[in-house]
N, C-alpha and C positions, 0 to 999 in steps of 0.2 A: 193713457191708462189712468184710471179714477186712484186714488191713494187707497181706498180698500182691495182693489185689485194686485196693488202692488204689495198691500200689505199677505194677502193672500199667497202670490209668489214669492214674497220672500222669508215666508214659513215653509211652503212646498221646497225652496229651495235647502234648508235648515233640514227637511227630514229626509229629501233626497239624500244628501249626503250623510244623515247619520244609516244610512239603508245598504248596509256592503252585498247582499245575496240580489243579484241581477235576476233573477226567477221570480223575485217580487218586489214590489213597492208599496209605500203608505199611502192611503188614501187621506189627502188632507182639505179638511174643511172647516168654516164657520159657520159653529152650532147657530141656532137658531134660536130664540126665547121669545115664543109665543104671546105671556102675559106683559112684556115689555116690549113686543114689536122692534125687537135689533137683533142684530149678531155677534155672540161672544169673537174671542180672539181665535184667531187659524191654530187647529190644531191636527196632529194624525186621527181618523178613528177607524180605519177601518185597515185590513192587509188585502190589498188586493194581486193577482197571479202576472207575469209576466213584469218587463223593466217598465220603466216613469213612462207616461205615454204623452207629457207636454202637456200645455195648455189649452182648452177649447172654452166658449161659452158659460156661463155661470149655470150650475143646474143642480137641480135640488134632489137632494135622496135624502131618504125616509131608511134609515136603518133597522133590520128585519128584526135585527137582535136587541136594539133596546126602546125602539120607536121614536129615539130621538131624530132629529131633522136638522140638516147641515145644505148650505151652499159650499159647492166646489167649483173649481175653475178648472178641476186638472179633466183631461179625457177620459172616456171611457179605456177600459172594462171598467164596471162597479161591480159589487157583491152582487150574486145572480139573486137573489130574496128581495134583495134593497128594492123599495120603486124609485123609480126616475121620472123626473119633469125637467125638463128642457126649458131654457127661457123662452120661447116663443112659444111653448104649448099653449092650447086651451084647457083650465083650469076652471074648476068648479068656485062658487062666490065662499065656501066653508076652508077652500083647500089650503091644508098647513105650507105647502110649496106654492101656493101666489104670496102669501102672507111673506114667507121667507124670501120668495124672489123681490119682492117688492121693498123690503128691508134690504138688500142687495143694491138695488137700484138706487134710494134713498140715501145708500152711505153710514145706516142708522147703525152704530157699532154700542155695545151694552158697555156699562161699569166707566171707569176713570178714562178709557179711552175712547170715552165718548168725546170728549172736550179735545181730541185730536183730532177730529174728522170735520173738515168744511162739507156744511148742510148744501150749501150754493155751488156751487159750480164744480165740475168734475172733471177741467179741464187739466191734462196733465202737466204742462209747460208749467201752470202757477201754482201745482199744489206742491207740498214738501214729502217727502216720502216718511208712511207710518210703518213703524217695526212691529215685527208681533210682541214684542214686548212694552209694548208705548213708548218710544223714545221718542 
């Protein structure tokens, strides 16, 4: 597991439990910053119906309500508006979701916690685990 990934579930884990009504969960993701080509820190943004559906693939929704664009790791449902790309999709050479998977893949993380993310190698055995709060 890459140190963004981990760092991903262990925000998902942080709003798992602040989430007491089992009819719903938070949808949590790393926003996306287009003009810097990285990803902010893991946060809720969206309330989606039914409990946590666990972890799948990283994949990109585009939120209906503010247009902003986020990687998530956690499974479907999403918001029925949201659109969804999938990591393996085929994407357009403009699409804000290759751009955002692709900062994904890269590890490219925005602001001071960028200098916690090895560029090289994604191998989980040597990486250290990053918090969502930079520790």
């Amino acid at each position: 597991m890459t140190r963004l990934e981990r760092w991903a579930a262990a925000a998902t884990t942080a709003f798992a439990c602040a989430c007491t009504d089992p009819s719903t969960h938070v949808l949590v993701g790393n926003a996306f910053d287009p003009g810097a080509m990285c990803l902010e820190p893991s946060i809720g943004f969206d309330i989606v119906d039914g409990p946590d559906p666990g972890q799948c693939a990283p994949t990109c929704v585009v939120d209906a309500k503010s247009g902003a664009t986020f990687v998530t790791v956690m499974c479907p449902p999403y918001p029925i508006l949201d659109t969804t790309t999938f990591a393996d999709a085929s994407t357009g050479a403009a699409d804000v979701c290759k751009e955002a998977l692709a900062a994904w893949n890269a590890e490219a993380v925005c602001g001071a916690d960028a200098a916690t993310v090895d560029s090289g190698s994604s191998d989980a055995a040597g990486d250290a685990s990053v918090h969502a709060d930079g520790a």
